[in-house]
N, C-alpha and C positions, 0 to 999 in steps of 0.2 A: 613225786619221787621218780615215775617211771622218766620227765623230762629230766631231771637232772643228771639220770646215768644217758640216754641219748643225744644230748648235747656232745659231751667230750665225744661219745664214738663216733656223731657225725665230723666233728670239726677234725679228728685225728683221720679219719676214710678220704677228707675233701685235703687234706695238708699231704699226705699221701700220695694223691690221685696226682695233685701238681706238682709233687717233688718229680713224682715220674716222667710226667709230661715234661718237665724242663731237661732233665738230664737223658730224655732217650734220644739217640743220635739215629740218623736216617742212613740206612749203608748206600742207598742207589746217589747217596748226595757225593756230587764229583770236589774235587778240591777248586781251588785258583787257577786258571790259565792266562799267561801272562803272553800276549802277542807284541813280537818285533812291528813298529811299521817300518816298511822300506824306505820312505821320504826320510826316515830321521836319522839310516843309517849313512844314508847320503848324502848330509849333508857337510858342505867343504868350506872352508874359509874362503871370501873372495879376495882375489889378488888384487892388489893396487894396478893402478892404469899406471902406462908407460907414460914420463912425462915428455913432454917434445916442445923445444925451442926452437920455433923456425925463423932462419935470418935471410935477409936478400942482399945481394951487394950492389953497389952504385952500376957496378954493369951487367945485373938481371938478374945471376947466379943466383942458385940457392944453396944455404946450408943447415944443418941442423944440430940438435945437440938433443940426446936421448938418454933418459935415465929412467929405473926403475929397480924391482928388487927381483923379479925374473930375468934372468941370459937370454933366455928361447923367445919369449914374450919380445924383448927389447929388439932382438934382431931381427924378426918377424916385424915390427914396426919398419925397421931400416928398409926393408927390400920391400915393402908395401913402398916405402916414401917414395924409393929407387925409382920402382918400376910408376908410378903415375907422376913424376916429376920430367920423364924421359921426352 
């Protein structure tokens, strides 16, 4: 008789004990920190290459013909071609 009232009050003391343990929250516990990395803020679409038709004529000359989807890029090719074809 004494075991049948110590049961419930043990199994209710230990049902208790773990509710506690689940629901107690730690305050020293920090949240989520979420870091930028720099490589990823940096990073860019790459630009398509300038495309370059180069032609010779029967008397040595050269010419070219230059396209691409950058201006800057494009002319920047032109005045490279310029200056080592001089």
């Amino acid at each position: 008789m004494y075991l049948n009232k110590l049961i419930p009050f043990l199994l209710t003391i230990i049902f208790l004990m773990t509710l506690q343990a689940c629901t107690k929250t730690d305050e020293k516990k920090e949240g989520a920190v979420f870091k930028q990395q720099p490589e990823i803020l940096e990073v860019k679409p790459q630009q398509k290459p300038v495309n370059i038709k180069l032609k010779r004529s029967a008397n040595g000359d050269y010419s070219w013909d230059l396209s691409g989807s950058d201006a800057d890029e494009v002319l920047k090719v032109d005045r490279r071609l310029k200056e080592s074809l001089k």
